[in-house]
C-alpha positions as CSV (number, residue, x, y, z in Angstrom):
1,X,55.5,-21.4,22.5
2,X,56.0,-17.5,24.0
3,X,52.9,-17.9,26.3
4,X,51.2,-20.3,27.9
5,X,47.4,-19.9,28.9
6,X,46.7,-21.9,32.0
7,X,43.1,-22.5,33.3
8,X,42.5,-24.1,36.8
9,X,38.7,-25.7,36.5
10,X,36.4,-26.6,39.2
11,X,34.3,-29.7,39.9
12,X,30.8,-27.9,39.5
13,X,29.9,-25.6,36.9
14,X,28.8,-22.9,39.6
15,X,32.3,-22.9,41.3
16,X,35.3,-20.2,40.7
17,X,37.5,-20.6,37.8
18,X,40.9,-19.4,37.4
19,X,43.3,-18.8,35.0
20,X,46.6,-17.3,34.5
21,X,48.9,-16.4,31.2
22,X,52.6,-17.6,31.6
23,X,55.9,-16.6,29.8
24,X,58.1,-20.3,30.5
25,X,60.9,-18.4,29.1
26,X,61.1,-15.3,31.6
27,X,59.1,-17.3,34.6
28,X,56.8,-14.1,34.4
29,X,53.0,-13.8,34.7
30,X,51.6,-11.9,31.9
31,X,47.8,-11.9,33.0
32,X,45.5,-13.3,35.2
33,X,42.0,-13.6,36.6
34,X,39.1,-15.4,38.1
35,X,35.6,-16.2,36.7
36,X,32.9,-17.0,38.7
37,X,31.6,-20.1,37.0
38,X,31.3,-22.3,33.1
39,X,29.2,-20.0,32.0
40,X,31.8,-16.8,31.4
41,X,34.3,-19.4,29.9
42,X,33.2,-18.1,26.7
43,X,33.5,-14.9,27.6
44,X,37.2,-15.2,28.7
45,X,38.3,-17.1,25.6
46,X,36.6,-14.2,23.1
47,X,39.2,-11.5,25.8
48,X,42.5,-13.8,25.7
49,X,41.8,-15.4,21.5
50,X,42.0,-18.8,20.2
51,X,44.9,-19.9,22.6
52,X,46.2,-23.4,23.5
53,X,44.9,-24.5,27.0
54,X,46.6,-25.9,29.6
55,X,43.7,-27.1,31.9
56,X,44.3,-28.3,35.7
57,X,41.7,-30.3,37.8
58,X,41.5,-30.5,41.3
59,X,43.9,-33.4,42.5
60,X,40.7,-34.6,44.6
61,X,39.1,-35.8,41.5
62,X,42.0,-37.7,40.6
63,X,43.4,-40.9,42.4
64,X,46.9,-41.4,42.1
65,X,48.5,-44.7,42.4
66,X,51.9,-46.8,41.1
67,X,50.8,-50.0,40.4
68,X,53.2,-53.2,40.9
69,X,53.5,-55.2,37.8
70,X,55.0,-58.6,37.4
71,X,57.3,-58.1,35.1
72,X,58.5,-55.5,32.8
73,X,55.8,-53.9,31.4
74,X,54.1,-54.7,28.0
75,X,51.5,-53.5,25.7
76,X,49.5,-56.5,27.0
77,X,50.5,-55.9,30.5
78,X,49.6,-52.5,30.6
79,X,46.1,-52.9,28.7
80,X,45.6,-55.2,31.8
81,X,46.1,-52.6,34.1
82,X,42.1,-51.7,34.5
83,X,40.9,-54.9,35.5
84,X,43.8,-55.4,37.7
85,X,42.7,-52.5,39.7
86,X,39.1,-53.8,39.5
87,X,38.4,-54.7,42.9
88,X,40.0,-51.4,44.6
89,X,37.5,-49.6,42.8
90,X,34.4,-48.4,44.0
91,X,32.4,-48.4,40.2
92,X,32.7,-50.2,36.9
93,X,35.9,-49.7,35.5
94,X,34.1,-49.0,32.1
95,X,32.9,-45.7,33.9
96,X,36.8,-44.8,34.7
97,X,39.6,-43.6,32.6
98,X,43.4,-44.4,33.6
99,X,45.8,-42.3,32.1
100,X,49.5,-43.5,32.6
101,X,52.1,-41.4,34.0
102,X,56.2,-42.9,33.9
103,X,57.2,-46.7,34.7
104,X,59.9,-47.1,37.7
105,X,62.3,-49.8,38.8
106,X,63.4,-49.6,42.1
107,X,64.3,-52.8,44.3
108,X,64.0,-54.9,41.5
109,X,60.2,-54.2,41.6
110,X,58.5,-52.3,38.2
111,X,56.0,-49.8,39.3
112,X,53.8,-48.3,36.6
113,X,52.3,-44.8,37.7
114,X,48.3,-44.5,37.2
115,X,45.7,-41.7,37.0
116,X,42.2,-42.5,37.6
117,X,39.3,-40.7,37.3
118,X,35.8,-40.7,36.2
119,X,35.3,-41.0,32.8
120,X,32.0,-38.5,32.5
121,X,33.9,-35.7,34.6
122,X,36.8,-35.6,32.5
123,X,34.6,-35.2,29.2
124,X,32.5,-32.6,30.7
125,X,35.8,-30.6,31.9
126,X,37.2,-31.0,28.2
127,X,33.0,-30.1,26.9
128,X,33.7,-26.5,29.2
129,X,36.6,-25.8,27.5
130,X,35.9,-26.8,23.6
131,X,32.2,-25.3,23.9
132,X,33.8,-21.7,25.3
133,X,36.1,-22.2,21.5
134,X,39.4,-23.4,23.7
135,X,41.7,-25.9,22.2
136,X,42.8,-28.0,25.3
137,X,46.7,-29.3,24.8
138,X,47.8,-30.9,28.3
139,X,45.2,-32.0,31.3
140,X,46.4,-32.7,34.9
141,X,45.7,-32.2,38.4
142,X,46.8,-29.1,40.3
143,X,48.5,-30.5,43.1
144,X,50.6,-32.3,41.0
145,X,52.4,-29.4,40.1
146,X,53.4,-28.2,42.9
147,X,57.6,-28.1,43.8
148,X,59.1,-31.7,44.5
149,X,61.8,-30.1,46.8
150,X,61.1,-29.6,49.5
151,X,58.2,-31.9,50.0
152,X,55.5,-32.6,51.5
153,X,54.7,-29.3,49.9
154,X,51.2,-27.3,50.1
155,X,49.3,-24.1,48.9
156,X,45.8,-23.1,49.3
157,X,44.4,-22.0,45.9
158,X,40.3,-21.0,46.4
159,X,38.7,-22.5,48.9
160,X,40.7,-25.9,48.8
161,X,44.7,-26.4,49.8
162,X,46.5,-28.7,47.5
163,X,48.9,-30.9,48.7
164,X,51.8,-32.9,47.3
165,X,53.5,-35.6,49.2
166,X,56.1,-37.3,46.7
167,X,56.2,-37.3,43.2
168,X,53.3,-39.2,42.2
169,X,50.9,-38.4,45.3
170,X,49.0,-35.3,45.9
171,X,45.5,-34.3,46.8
172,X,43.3,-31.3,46.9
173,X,41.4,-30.6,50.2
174,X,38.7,-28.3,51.2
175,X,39.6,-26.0,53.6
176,X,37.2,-26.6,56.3
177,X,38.3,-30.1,56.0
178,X,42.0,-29.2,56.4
179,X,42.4,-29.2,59.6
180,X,41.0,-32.7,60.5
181,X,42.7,-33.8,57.4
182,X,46.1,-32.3,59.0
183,X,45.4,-34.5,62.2
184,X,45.0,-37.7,60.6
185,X,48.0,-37.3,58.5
186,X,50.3,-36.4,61.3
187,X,53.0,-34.8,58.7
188,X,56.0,-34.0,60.7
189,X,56.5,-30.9,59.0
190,X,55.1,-29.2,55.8
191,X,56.4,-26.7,53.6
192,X,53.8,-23.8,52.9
193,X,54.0,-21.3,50.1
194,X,50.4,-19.6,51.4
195,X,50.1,-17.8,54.9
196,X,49.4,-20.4,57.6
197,X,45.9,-20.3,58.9
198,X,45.9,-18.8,62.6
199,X,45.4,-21.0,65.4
200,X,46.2,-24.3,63.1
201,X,48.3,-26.6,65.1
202,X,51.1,-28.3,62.4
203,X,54.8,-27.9,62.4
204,X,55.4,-26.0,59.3
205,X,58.1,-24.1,57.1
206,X,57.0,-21.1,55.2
207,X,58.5,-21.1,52.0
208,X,58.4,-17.3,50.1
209,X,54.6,-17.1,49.1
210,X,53.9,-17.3,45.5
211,X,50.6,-16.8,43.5
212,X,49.3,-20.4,43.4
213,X,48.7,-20.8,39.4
214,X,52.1,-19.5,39.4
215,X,53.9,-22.0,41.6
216,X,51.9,-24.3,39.8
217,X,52.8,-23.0,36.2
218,X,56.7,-23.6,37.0
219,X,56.0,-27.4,37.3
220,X,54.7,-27.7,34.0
221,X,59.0,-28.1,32.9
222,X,59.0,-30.7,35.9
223,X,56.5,-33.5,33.8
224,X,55.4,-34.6,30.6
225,X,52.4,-36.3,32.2
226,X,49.0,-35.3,30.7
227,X,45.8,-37.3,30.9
228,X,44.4,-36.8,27.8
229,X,45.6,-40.1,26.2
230,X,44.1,-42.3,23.7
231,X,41.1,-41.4,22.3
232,X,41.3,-38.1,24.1
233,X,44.8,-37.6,22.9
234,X,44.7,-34.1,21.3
235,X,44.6,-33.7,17.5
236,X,47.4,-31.4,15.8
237,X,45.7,-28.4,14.3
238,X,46.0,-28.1,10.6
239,X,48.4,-24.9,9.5
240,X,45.5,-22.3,8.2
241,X,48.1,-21.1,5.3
242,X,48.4,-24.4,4.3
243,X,44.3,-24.8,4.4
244,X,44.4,-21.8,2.2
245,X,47.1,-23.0,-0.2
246,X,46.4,-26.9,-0.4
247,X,44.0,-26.8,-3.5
248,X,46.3,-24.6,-5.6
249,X,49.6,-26.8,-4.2
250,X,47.3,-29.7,-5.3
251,X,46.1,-27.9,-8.9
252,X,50.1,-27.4,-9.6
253,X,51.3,-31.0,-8.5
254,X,48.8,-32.4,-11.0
255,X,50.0,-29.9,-13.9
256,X,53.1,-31.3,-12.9
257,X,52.3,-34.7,-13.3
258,X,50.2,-34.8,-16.4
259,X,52.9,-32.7,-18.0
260,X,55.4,-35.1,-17.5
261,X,53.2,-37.4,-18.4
262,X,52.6,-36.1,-21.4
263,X,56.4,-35.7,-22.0
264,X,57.2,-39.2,-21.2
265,X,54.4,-40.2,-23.7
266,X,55.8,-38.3,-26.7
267,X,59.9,-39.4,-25.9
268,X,58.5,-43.1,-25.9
269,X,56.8,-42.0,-29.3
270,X,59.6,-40.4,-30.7
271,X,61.8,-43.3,-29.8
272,X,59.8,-46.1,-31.6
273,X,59.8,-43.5,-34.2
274,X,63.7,-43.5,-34.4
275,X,63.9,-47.3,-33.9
276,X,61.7,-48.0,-37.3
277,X,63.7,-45.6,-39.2
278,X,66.9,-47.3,-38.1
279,X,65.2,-51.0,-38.5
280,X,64.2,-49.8,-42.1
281,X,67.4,-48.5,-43.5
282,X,69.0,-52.0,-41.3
283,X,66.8,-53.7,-43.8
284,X,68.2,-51.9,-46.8
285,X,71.7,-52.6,-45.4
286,X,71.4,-56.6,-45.5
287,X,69.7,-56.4,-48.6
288,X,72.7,-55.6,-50.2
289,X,74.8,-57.0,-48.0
290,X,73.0,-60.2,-47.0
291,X,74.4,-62.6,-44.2
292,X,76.4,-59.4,-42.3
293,X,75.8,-59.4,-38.6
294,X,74.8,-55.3,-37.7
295,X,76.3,-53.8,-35.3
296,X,76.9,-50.4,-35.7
297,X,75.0,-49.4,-38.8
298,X,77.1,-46.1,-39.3
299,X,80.6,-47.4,-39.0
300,X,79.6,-50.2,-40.7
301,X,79.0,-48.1,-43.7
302,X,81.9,-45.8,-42.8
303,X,83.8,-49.4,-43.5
304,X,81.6,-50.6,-47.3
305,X,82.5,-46.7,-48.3
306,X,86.7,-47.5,-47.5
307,X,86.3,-51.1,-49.2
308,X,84.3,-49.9,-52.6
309,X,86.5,-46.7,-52.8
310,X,87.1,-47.2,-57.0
311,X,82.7,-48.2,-57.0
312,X,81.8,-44.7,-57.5
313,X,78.3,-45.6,-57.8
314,X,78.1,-47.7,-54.8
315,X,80.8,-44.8,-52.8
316,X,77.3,-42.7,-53.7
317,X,75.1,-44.8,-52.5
318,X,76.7,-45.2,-49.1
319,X,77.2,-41.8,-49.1
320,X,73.6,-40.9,-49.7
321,X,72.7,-43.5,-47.0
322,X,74.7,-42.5,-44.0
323,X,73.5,-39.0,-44.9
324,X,69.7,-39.4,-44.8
325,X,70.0,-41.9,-41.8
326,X,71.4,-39.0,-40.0
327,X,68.9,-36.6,-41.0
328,X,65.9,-38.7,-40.2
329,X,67.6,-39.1,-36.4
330,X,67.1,-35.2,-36.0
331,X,63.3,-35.8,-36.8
332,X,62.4,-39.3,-35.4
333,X,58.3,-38.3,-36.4
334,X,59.4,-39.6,-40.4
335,X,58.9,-43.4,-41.1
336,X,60.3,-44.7,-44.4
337,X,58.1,-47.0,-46.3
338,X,60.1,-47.6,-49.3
339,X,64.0,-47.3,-50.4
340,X,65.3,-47.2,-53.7
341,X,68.8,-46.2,-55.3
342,X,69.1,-45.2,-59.5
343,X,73.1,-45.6,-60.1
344,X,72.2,-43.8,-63.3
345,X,71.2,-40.8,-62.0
346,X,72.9,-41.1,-58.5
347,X,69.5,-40.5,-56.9
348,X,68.3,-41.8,-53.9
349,X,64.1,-42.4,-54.2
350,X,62.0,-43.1,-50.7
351,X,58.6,-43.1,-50.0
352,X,57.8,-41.9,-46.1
353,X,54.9,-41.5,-43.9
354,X,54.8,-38.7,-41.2
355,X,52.4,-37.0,-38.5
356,X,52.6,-33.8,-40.2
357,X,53.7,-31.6,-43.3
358,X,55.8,-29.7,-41.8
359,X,58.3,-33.3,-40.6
360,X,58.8,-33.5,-44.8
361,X,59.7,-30.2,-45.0
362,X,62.2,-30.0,-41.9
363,X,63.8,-33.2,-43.7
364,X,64.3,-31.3,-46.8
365,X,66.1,-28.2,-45.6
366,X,68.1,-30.7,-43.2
367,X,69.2,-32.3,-46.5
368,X,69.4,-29.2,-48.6
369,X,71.3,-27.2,-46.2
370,X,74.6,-30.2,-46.7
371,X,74.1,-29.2,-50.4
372,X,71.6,-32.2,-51.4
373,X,68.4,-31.2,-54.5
374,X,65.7,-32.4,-53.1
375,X,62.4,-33.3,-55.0
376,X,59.3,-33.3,-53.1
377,X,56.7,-35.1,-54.8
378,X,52.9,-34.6,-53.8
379,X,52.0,-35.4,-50.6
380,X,49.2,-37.0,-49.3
381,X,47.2,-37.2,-45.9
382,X,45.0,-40.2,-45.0
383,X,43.7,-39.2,-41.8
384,X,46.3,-39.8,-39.4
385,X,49.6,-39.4,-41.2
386,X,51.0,-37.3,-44.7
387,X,52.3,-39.9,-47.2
388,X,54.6,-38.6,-49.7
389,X,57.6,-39.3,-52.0
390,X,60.9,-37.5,-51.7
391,X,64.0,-38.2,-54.1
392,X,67.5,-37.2,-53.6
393,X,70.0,-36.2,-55.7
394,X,73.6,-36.1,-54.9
395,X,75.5,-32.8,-53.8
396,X,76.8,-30.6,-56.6
């Protein structure tokens, strides 16, 4: 991603809203702004387009806690986790929504990080956003953004300073409540990145003053945490080119299929074709050679021609055989019916049964082109298939 649009919301609609455009890459801001409530949401996301949101929101909505666990954790353990924080909590737990953040081991102790907030507030953030036409990718409080070193860190965006005490505690607090606040948590020294209020009593280290959604945008590299997990768990957008393509992708991959199909159907045709012409002439063959084992039909014949060399009639016989069974492999649509050989006249009569006219005549300019005359008698067609008879006479 080239740019990142961050959006800092508010707990009331009527409160400030502000938002900043970030280049990761360069650590530069490209834009920013402030709105003055929900309402000109829409009106920002029609100026800035249909970018991915990274919304912040206030860390004093959000309590954060590491939870000690047992044992290591589970997927039992941690569906647990809710009602084991039952009685620290001030509602139902079914009105809260705890988002999990890493799981550490120190001291021989697991502790599983937790995010809790109110259930209702973080729909009606994400409502804000979707209703103005934002997509919302990551959601997480502010303060937790803020630099881990040095800490405890702090930086007054609006009218609240956010605070951040270690890597999985930090707070937003109002800023006529900061200086009570500052007294109760006796910090022995804070790092600053905002001009310090005047008169404010706390040891303090200015650090070099940054714009706060700024600051704040360089922590995004620092964590993978997001809230929106489980059922708000972000849902990928489809690619538009491919919304635009899909149907003709989908029209082509079924042309595809059917036409292989259709090709699969007529090889598995043509080869029970084949196999009945080579079963019929196999039938021929141990009619004159009853009791022979077959097994392979053309050197087997190659063999009865060398034996019956001085049989000219039976040489032209074979002859005529291996011939037409070759021919008929070329066009495995022809099915032979009948077989008969006249000696006299050193013909070879068969009857055959085809899909078309056009199979009889690419079997007779097979056998006439190896110098066979061929006699085509009348053919015949019976609905389905062409019947006809077709002798042939030996090569001149």
């Amino acid at each position: 991603m080239n740019e990142q649009l961050i959006i800092r919301l508010a707990s009331q609609p009527e409160q400030s809203i502000s938002w900043l455009i970030w280049a990761p890459l360069t650590q530069d801001v490209i834009a920013s702004g402030e709105i003055t409530g929900v309402e000109q949401l829409t009106g920002l996301a029609e100026r800035l387009g249909q970018r991915p949101v990274i919304a912040l929101v206030p860390a004093s909505e959000v309590v954060l806690k590491k939870v000690q666990l047992p044992t290591k954790p589970t997927k039992q353990l941690v569906q647990a986790l809710p009602y084991m924080l039952e009685e620290e909590q001030a509602e139902d737990i079914d009105k809260l929504f705890f988002a999990l953040g890493q799981v550490q081991f120190e001291n021989g102790i697991y502790l599983q990080q937790v995010a809790i907030c109110q259930r209702q507030r973080l729909e009606l953030w994400l409502a804000w956003l979707q209703q103005a036409g934002f997509r919302v990718s990551r959601l997480l409080p502010d303060a937790l953004l803020l630099p881990t070193t040095p800490l405890p860190a702090c930086i007054k965006l609006q009218q609240h300073w956010l605070l951040r005490q270690d890597e999985w505690q930090a707070t937003a607090v109002e800023d006529s409540w900061w200086a009570d606040y500052l007294s109760l948590a006796a910090f022995t020294e804070l790092n600053c990145y905002s001009p310090w209020p005047s008169g404010l009593e706390q040891s303090h280290r200015l650090m070099e003053p940054e714009l706060p959604l700024a600051l704040l945008a360089k922590g995004l590299t620092q964590t993978s945490f997001t809230m929106l997990q489980g059922s708000y768990t972000p849902k990928k957008p489809e690619n538009k080119v491919w919304q635009q393509w899909r149907f003709s992708v989908a029209l082509a991959a079924g042309v595809v299929v059917l036409y292989m199909l259709q090709t699969s159907l007529n090889v598995w045709q043509q080869q029970r074709q084949l196999a009945a012409a080579t079963a019929e002439l196999q039938h021929e063959y141990l009619q004159l050679f009853p009791g022979e084992r077959i097994v392979n039909l053309n050197r087997q014949l190659q063999q009865k021609l060398q034996s019956v060399g001085a049989n000219n009639s039976e040489q032209n016989f074979f002859v005529h055989l291996q011939m037409l069974q070759s021919r008929l492999a070329t066009i495995p649509d022809i099915r032979l019916d009948s077989l008969r050989y006249d000696a006299s006249r050193q013909e070879l009569r068969f009857s055959a049964n085809a899909a078309g006219f056009q199979s009889f005549e690419q079997l007779k300019n097979a056998l006439e082109q190896v110098g066979y005359n061929i006699e085509q008698g009348a053919l015949s067609n019976d609905g389905s298939r062409v019947q006809g008879t077709v002798v042939m006479r030996g090569r001149q």
